[in-house]
N, C-alpha and C positions, 0 to 999 in steps of 0.2 A: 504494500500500500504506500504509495509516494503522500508524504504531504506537502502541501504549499502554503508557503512562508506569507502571511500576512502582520501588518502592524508589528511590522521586528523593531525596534530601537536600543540595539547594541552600541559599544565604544569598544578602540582600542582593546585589543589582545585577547579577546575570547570570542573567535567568529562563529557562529551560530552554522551547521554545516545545511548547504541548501537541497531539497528535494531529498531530503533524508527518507528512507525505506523504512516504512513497519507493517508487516501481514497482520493486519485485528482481524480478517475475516468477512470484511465487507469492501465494495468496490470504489476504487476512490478515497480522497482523502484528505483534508484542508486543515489547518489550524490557526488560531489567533494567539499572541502571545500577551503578556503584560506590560503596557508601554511604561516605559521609564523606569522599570527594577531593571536592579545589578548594575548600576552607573560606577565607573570608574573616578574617582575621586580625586588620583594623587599617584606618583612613583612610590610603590613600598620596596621591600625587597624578596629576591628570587630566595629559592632553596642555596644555590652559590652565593648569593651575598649575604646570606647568613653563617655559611660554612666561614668565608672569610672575614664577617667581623670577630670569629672568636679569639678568646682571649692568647690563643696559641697560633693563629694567624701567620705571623709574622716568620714562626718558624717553617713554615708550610713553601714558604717561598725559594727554599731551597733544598728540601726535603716534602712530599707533597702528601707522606703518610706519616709524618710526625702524627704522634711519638713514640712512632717504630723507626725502625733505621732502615729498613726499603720495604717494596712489595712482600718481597720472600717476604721478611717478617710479619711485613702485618697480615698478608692471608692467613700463615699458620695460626698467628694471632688470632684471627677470626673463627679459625676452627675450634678452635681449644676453647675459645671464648661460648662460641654460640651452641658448642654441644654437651651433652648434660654426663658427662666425665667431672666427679666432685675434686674439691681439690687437691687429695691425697694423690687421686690418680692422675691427674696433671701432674704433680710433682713427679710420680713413678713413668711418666711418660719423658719430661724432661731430661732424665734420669740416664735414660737410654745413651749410649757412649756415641752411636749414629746422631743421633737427635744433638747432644752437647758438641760434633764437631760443627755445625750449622752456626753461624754469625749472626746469634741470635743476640736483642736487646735485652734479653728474663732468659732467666732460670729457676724459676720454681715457679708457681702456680700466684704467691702470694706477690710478686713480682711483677706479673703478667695483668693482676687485678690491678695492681697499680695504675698501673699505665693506663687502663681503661677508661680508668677514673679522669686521664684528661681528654680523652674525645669529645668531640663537641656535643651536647648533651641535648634530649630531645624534653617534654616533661618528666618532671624531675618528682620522684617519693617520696615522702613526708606522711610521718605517723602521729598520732594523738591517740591522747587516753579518751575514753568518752564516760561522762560522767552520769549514774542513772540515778532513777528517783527510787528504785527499791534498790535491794543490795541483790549483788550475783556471785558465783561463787568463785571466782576469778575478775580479775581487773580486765575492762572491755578496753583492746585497742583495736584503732581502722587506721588499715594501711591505703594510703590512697594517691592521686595527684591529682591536678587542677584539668575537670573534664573540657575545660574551655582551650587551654594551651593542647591537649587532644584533639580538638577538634580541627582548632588552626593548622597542627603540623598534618592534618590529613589534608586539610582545602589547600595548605602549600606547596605541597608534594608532587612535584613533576611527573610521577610513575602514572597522575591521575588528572592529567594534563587533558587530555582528549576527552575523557571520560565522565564529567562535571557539567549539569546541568545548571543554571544559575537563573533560570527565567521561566516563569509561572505559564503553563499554556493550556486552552482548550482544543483539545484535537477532534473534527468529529469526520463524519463518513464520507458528507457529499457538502459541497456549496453551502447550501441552505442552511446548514447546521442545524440538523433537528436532532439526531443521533448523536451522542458523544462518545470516544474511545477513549478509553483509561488505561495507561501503562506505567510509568513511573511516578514516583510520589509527584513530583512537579505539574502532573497532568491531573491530578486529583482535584477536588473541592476546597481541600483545606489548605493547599498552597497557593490558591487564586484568595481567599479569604485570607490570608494570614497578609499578603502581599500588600491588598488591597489598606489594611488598618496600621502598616505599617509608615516611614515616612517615605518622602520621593527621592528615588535615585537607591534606595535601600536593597541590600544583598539578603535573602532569604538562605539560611545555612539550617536542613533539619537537623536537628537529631537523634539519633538514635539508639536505643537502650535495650541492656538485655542480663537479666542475669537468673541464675540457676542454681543451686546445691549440687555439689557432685563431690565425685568420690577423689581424693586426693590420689592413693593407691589401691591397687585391689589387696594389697599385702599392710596394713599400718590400721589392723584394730577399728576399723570404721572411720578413720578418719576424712572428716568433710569440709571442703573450703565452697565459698558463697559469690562468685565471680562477680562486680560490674563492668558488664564489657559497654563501650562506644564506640559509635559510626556516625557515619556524615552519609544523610539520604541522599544528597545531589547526584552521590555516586553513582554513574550507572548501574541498575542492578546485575546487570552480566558480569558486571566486573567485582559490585561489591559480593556478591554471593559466592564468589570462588573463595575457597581458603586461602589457596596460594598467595592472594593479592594482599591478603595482611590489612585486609579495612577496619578490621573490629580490634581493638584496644583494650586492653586491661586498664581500667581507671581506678578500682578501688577492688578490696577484698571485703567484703563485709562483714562483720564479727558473727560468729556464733557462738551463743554465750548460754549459760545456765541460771536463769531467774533461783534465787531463793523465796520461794513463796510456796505457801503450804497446798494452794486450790493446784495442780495441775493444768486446770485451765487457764488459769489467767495466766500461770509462764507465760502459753501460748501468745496470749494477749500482751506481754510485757515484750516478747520477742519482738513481734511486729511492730512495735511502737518503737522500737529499737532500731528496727531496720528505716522505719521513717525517718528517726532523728536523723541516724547515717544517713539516708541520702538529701535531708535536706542541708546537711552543715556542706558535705560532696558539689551538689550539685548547684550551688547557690552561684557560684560566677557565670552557669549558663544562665541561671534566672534573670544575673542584673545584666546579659548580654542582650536575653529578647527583651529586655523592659526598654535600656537605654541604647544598645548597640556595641559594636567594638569595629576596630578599624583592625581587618587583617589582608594579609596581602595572599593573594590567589596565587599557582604556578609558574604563570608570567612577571611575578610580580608586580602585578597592579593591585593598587591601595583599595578595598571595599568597606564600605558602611554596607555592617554583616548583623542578622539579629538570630538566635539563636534557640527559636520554639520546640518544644517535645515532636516528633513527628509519630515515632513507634516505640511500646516498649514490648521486645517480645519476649514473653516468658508462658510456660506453663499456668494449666487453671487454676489448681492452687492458687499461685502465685501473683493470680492476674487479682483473684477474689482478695487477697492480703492487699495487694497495693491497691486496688480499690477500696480499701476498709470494709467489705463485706463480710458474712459469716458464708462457712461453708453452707451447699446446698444452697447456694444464693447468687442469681447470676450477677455479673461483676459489669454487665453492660446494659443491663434490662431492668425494670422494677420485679421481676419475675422471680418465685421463688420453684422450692424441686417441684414443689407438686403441679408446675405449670411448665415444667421444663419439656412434658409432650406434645403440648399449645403447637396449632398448625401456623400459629401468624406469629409476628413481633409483637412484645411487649411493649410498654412505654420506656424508652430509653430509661437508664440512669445516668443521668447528666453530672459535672462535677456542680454546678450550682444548688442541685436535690441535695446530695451528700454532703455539702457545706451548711447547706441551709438546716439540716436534722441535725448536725452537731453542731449549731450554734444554739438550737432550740435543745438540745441534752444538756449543754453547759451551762445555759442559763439554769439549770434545777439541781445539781451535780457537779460537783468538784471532779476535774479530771483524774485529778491523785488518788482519789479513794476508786482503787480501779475495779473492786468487785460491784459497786455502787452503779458508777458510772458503764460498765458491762451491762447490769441489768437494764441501764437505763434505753441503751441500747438494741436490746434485744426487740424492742416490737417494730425498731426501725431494720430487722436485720443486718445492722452493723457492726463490726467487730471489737469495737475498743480500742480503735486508735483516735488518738484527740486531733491529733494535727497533722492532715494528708503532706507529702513531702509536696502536691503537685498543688498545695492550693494557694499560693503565690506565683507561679508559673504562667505565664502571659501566654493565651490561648491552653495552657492543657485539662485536657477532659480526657478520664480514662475513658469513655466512652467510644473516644477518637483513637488515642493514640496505643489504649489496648486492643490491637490488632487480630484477627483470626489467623490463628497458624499452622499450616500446614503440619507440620511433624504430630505436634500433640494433638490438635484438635482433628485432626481428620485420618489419618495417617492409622493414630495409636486407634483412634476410636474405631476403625474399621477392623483391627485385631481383637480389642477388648470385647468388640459387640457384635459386628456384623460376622466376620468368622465361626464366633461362639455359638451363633443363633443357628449357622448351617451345619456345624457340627451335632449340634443336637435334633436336627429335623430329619439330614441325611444319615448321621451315624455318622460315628468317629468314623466306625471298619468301611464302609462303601467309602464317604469322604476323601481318607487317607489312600484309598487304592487306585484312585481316580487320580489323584494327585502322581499318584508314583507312578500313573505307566503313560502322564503325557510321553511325549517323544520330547527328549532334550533339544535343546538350541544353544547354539555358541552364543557366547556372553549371557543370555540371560539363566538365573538358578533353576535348577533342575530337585524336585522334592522328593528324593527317592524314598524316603521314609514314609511321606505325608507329612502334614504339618499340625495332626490333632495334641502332640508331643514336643514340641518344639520348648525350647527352654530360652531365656535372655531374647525374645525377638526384638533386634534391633529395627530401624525404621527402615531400613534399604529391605528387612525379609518382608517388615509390612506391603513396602511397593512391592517387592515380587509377589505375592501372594496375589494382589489386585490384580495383575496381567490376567490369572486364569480364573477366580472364584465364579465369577457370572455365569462362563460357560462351562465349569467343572457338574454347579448343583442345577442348570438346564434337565427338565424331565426328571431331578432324584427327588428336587422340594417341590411344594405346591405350586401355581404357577403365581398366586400370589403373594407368594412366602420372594419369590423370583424377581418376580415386579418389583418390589420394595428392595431389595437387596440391590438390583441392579440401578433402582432410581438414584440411591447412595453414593453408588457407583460414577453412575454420571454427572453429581453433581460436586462429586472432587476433580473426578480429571477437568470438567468447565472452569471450576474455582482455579483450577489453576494454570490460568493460561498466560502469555508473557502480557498482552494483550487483550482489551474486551469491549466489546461492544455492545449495543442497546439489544442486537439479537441474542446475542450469548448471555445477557445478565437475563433476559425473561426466560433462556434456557433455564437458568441456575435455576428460579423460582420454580420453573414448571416442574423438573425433578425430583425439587422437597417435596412441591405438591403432590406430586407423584408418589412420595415415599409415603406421606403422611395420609393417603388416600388407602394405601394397603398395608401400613404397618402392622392394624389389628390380627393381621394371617400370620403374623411371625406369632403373636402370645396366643393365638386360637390353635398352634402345633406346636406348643412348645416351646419354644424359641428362647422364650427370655425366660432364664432362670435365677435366683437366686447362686451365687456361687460358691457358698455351704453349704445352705441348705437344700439348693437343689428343687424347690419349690415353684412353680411354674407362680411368676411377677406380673400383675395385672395392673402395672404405669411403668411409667416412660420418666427416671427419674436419673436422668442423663444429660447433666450439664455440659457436655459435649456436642450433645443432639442442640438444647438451646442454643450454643454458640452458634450456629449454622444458618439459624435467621439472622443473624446481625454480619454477616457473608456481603449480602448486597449493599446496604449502608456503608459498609465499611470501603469496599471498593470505588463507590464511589467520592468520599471523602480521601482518600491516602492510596489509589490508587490501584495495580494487580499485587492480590495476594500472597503471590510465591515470592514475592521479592522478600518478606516477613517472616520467614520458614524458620524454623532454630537449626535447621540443618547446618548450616554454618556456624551458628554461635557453638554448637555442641562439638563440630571439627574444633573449633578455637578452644575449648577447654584441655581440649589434650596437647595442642601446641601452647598454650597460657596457662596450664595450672598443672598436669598430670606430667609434663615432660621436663620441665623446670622440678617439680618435686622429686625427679629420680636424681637430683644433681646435689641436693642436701643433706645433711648429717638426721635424717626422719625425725628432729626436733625442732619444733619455732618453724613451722612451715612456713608462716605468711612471708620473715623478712626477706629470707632467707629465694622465695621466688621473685619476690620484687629485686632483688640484686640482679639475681640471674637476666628476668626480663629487660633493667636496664641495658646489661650488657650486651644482649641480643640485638635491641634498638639503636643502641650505638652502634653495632658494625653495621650494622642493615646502614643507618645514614652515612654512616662515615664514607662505605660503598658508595652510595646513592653519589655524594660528595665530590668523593674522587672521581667518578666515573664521569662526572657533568665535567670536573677541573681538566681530566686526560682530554675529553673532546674538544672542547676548545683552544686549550693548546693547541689541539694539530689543524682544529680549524683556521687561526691565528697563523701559526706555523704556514698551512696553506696557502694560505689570502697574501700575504705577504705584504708589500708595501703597494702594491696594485689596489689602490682607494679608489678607483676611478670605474672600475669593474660592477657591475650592479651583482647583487646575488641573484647564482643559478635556483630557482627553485625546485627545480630536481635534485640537483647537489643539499640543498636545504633539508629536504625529505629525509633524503637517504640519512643525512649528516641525524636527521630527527631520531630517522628509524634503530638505527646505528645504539644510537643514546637508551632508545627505548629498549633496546633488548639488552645491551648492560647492565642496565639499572633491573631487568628483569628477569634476568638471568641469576640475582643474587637472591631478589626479595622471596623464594621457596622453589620449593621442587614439584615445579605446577606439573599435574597428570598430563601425560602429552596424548592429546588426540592425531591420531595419523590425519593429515590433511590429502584426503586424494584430487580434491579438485585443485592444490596444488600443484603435487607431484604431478597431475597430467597437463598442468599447464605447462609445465617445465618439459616434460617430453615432448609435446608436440611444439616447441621450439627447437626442441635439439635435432642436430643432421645426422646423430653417429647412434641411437637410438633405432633402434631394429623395429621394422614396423610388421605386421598391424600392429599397435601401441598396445600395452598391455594393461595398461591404466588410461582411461578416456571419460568425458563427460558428454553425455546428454542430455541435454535441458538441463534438470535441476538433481538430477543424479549422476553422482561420481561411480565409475564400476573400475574395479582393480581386479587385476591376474596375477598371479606370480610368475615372476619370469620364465621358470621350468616348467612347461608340465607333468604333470603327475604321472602319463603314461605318454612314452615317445613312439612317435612311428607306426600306432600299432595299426592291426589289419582291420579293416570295417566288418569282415565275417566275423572274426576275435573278440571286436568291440559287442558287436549285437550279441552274442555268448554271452560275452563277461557281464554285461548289465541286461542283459537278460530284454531283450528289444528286437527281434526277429523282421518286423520292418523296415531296422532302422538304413538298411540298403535303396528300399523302396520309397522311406520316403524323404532321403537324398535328392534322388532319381528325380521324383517329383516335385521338389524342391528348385532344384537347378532347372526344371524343364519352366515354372511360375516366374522363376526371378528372371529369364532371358541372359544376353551378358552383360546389362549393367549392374546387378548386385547391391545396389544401392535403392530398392524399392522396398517400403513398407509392406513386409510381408502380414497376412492374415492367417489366420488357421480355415481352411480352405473346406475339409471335409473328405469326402472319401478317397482312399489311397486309388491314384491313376498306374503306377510304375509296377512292375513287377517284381518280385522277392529277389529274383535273380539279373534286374536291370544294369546294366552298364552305366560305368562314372568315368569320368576323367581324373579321376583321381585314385588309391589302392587304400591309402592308408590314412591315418588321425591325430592327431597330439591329442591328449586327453586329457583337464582338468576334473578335478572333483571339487572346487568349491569355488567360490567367489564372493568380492564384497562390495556391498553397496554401503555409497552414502549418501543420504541426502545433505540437501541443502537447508541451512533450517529458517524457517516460514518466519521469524519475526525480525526483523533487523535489530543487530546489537548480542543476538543470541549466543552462546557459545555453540562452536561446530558442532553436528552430532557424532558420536563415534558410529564407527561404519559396522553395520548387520552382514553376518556367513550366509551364505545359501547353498548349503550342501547339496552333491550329484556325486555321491560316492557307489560303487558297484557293490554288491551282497559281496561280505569276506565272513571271518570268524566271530566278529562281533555283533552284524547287522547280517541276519540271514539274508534280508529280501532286501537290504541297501539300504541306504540313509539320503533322502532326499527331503528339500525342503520345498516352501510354497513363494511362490515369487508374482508380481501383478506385471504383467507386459502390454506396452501399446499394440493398437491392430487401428486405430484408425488415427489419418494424420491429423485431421482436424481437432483435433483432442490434445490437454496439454495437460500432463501430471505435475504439480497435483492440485492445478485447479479444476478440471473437469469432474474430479474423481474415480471412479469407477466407470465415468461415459468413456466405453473409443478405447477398453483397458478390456483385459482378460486375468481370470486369475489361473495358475498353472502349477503343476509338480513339477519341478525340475529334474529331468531325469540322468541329462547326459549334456555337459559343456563340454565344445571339441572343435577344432582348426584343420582344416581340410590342409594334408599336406602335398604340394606341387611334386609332380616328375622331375627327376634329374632332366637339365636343360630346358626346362618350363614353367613359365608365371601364370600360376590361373588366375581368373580374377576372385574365384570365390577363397580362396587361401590368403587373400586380405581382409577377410571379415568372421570373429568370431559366431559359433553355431548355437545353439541348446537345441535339446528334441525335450520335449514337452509333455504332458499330459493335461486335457484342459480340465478347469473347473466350472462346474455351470450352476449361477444362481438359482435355486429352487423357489417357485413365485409363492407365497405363504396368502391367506385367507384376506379377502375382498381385494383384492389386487394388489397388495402390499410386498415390497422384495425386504421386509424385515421380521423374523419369527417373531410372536406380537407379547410374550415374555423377557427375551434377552433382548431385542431390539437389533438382534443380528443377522447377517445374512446367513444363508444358509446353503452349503453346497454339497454338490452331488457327484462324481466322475461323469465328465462327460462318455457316450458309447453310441459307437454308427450301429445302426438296427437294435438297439437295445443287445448287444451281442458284443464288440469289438472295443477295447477304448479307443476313444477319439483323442490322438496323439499328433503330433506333426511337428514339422521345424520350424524353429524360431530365431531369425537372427540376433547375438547376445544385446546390441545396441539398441532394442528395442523393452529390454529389460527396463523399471522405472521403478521397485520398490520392492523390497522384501517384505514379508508377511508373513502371517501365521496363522495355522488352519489347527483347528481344537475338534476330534472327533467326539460325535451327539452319541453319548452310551446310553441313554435309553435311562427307564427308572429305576434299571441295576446294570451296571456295568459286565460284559462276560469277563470273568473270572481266567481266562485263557490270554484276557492283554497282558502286554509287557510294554516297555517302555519301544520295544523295537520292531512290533510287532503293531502298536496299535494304531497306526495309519495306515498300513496295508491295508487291514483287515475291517477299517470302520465304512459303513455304506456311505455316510453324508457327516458333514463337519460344520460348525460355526466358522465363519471368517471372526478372527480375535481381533476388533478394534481396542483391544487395551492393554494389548502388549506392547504398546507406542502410545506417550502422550502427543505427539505430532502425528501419529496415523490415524490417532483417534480424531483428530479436530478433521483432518482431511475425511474422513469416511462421514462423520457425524453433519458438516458443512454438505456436503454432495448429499447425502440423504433429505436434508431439509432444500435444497435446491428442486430436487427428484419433483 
């Protein structure tokens, strides 16, 4: 989706990039920005000229990695620094007589910290006691640093250059603007509102919060540290959501402590009001940033009048009902309490005004201090007993807003906790779990050989896998509106989270709940929902998870797509921020003891950053020479950019590398010394990759037809080359009955033979991270796979059709049975031995009841082997470049499964399949888009 730039008023160094790409799913694309935010103010300083006003500066000028004595030094420096090797074992590393002959500046460990200590420093740790109004049974300290100086060094930071949004927009579908698309916080509600009340020329900087309890080690007795991590929302979320990128911040550790009080409950009660205080003494310099502003300098170094409102805090429910001051059983967004938490509609918000307004009205009657008093007093408000929200001086924050829906917990976990549960008990562990164990595996994604009625620690990557198959696992074993409901669940996570959304896709999301909440009653009328001791069949819906799901749409629209909110990331960051720093300490006084470590970490990360900006310019400098007269190449500018950008990112993690094949074929089909036909090539919007070798060389076409067990596959060569004529470059169809005979003549004897390939697409929203590429196995029966291993692939047949906007029009779906390269005569170039083959098996939609091509339970297609006279399969050749998507086909076992499947048997042997639209969050919006087109 292109948008067009209207009402821009930009300055100076942050160009807004034009006709920028984003797929929402609708045609067309227009947007309006906010005139006169983000105004440039003034020259501040870059990331380099803050490197060079430090106080060590001056020695940098002739040595550039002071206060090491060279590279060699300071890298090894940085190793030893930034890996979690305690000090003993630095010392015993130094120690090493190889290691002592090296021209090192340190020799011990306590040496090496030294020096560290003079890098130029980013924010900086500071501890306090914090003083409480009952006694605990230890002295409360918080270790923390100023979230505002976090904030700055992330909006500073060159690595985030490109990737920083700084101006409020409404984007919507067409011209008119009746539709609006929601994608980054900036495109939201609340940053056109917050924009709009702030002053003119003002830099809107969100940010963003998150914190958790977690396990320090699995091995230290229980011990628990209380993370507050920050972010800066402007960040792209492609970019903030990676871990590698390093966005989220350790700003504070929050104490956990042990009230001495004799009620139990009110600890609880002393706790939370504890964790208030902390973040309100914490987070008090963002407050007087959105109230009055601060002047900080952006990437370029230009000077912003910056304000600093709440945008998201993502935490668990618990957690969200504490910082809300609510009691449990009490939703944290709604006036709603459990016993309306199965309500098909929205509640009345709870706004932070309602909440402020009930505990001004508790205080006027009740002394805060007397805390079991003031609990009680509480309780008809279901409030918790906290006196003073940290958020209620916070300019613009309402949890209501900036308590987010999150993927991980709230939809993720709850699909395990409940939706799982409910089919386990309807289908049966034993059918469930068997069903599960004899899909046919697929490369990259988990394969459940056990089943998963057993499963233990299910992290949230099992929960996604799970989702890929559950809808068409319990297809035909549950009721069909046990089916309905489970699947409406279904569709109404993978919609919620899309990069992207639209006015059609949010009345999706609605119609879905409505959907769920239309059949949920068939889940407790078989069982479903149990008691999980007792085992007693539960007649409500007392699932504060389930409420969260109507405040889905509100929220979207205020703060923009949901996935950006995930804790998926904050929970990667506890293990790089709290778990991996805690193997580096003496397992006593965790807190300081990671805060050191994390300094140090920070510092080489900048110091890198630092040096690596000082080296380029040098040699830019170096280059340019006294030739002032010379305008800049902007080519040379790029490169000299791109150069920088992968230095500096090159250090900042060990980012997962997705194979880029659209890439690499770009690169091949420029090179002259590259063997053709290319082995890697793109079509449209799919990348397809070979391996250089094939799997089987040379071999004989009668030998082939044997091995993969394909008896025609002579004949429909034969007729294959008789269709295509000699240009070879026509859009071949599946044609129908074989013309050539078993024993036809080729111009050609023999085959290279692969057995797998990979696809990738391109992925639908601009800004997105690549997708990793899908296998689509064509291996022949060995001792593994009796009857072979082949997968299911969607191929074009008609040109007029474009994947993956047409969908399914002008596409076929197919078993891949045989990838293969016609090999030329000695002394002969045919033309078909520059075009890769596959021979096929089709699949054919089965039309389901009042004209509908989707089963009217799973909302699936439904397919059958295609066969000429109900006798033959209907098979044929398909040239490879006509391949456009991998997929995945789930065989219909019926309301018991035959007991004779296996995992390598049970695609042979099934008559008809579901096409799996949710083994892909991106296949699913293409199939789910075409279907509502249809």
């Amino acid at each position: 989706m292109a948008y067009h730039h209207e009402e821009v008023d930009m300055e100076n160094g942050f160009p807004i990039s034009d006709g920028e790409t984003l797929d929402g799913g609708a045609a067309g694309g227009h947007f309006m920005q906010f005139q006169g935010a983000a105004k440039v103010h003034a020259r501040g300083l870059t990331f380099l000229e803050c490197f060079n006003d430090d106080v060590y500066a001056h020695h940098r000028n002739e040595n550039l990695y002071y206060p090491f004595a060279s590279f060699q030094d300071w890298e090894l420096a940085s190793f030893l620094l930034s890996s979690t090797l305690s000090m003993a074992a630095i010392d015993h590393f130094l120690a090493i007589e190889l290691i002592k002959a090296l021209p090192l500046s340190y020799h011990m460990a306590k040496e090496l910290r030294g020096r560290a200590e003079l890098l130029p420093s980013g924010p900086k740790w500071q501890c306090r006691v914090i003083s409480t109004e009952h006694p605990t049974k230890l002295p409360v300290h918080l270790y923390w640093r100023n979230p505002l100086d976090c904030i700055e060094s992330l909006f500073n930071n060159p690595r985030f250059a490109k990737d920083i949004d700084l101006v409020p927009e409404c984007i919507y579908t067409t011209a008119e603007r009746t539709v609006r698309i929601y994608g980054e916080w900036m495109t939201g509600e609340a940053a056109w509102m917050m924009q709009s009340k702030l002053p003119a020329s003002s830099t809107l900087l969100g940010v963003i919060l998150s914190s958790d309890k977690t396990n320090i080690m699995n091995m230290t007795g229980g011990r628990v540290a209380h993370p507050l991590l920050i972010s800066l929302a402007n960040i792209k979320m492609s970019v903030r959501n990676k871990a590698s990128s390093h966005t989220f911040l350790l700003t504070a550790l929050l104490p956990i402590t042990e009230f001495l009080h004799p009620v139990k409950r009110m600890q609880g009660v002393l706790e939370a009001r504890l964790i208030h205080q902390c973040l309100d003494i914490i987070l008090e310099p963002l407050k007087q940033a959105a109230r009055i502003g601060r002047m900080m300098s952006d990437p370029a170094g230009n000077l912003r009048y910056c304000f600093t409102p709440l945008a998201s805090y993502i935490v668990d429910t618990p957690e969200a009902a504490m910082l809300a001051c609510v009691q449990g059983k009490t939703s944290p967004l709604t006036m709603a309490s459990y016993k309306e938490f199965g309500d098909a509609f929205q509640h009345t918000p709870r706004t932070a005004k309602t909440t402020l307004t009930q505990l001004k009205s508790i205080k006027s009657t009740c002394d805060a201090l007397d805390v079991e008093a003031f609990f009680a007093t509480c309780e008809p408000y279901r409030l918790s007993g906290v006196a003073d929200p940290f958020w209620c001086d916070w300019l613009f924050a309402d949890p209501n807003q900036f308590l987010t829906p999150e993927a991980l917990h709230h939809w993720h976990r709850e699909s395990y906790d409940h939706d799982v549960q409910w089919c386990i008990r309807i289908v049966g562990a034993e059918e469930f779990d068997f069903r599960f164990s004899v899909l046919q595996p697929l490369i990259t994604f988990r394969h459940f050989k056990q089943g998963i009625s057993t499963l233990k620690q299910v992290t949230g990557r099992a929960q996604r896998d799970i989702q890929h198959y559950l809808v068409a696992v319990i297809a035909n074993a549950a009721p069909p509106g046990v089916v309905i409901a489970v699947r409406a669940l279904m569709d109404f996570r993978y919609l919620s989270q899309a990069v992207t959304i639209d006015g059609t896709q949010c009345q999706k999301i609605l119609d879905a709940l409505k959907t769920f909440h239309d059949h949920k009653h068939e889940i407790i009328t078989h069982g479903g929902r149990r008691g999980a001791k007792s085992k007693n069949i539960l007649d409500n819906w007392y699932i504060p998870k389930l409420k969260m799901m109507q405040s889905v749409m509100p929220s979207i629209y205020q703060v923009g797509s949901l996935i950006q909110w995930s804790a998926d990331t904050t929970e990667r960051a506890h293990i790089t921020l709290i778990k991996d720093p805690a193997e580096s300490t003496n397992n006593q006084d965790y807190d300081p003891q990671i805060c050191r470590y994390l300094d140090h970490v920070e510092k080489c990360r900048y110091f890198h950053t630092m040096t690596s900006i000082a080296e380029q310019s040098h040699m830019h400098t170096a280059t340019v020479g006294d030739d002032l007269d010379d305008g800049v190449n902007d080519d040379e500018e790029a490169d000299e950019a791109g150069d920088l950008q992968a230095a500096i990112s090159d250090f900042w993690g060990t980012e997962r590398v997705v194979l880029n094949f659209f890439k690499k074929a770009e690169l091949a089909s420029l090179s002259t010394t590259v063997p053709r036909p290319l082995r890697t090539f793109v079509v449209g919007s799919t990348a397809i990759h070979l391996n250089f070798d094939p799997s089987l060389r040379r071999q004989a076409i009668d030998d082939v037809a044997e091995k993969f067990c394909l008896p025609d596959l002579r004949a429909a060569l034969a007729d294959y080359i008789q269709w295509e004529g000699q240009t070879v470059q026509n859009l071949h169809k599946l044609t129908g009955q074989r013309q050539a005979s078993q024993n036809a003549d080729l111009p050609f004897k023999h085959l290279n033979i692969w057995f797998k390939v990979c696809v990738q697409q391109m992925p639908r929203h601009s800004g997105s991270a690549l997708l990793p590429a899908l296998m689509v196995n064509a291996s022949p029966p060995d001792a593994n796979w009796k009857y072979g291993r082949y997968d299911a692939a969607i191929f074009t047949v008609d040109s007029t059709k474009r994947w993956p906007a047409s969908g399914l029009k002008g596409h076929v779906v197919v078993e891949v049975r045989l990838i293969m390269l016609p090999v030329s005569p000695p002394g002969r170039t045919l033309p078909w031995a520059a075009r890769f083959l596959t021979y096929v098996q089709r699949l054919d939609i089965v039309p389901q009841q009042h004209g509908s091509v989707l089963e009217r339970t799973t909302q699936m297609h439904v397919l059958k082997r295609a066969m000429h006279a109900g006798v033959m399969p209907f098979r044929d050749i398909l040239p490879l470049d006509q391949l456009r998507s991998f997929t995945h086909i789930i065989p219909r076992f019926g309301p018991v499964a035959d007991t004779r499947l296996t995992p390598q048997n049970s695609s042979k042997f099934a008559q008809s399949f579901f096409l799996n639209k949710y083994i892909d969050k991106d296949f699913y919006q293409i199939i789910s888009e075409s279907n509502t087109a249809a």
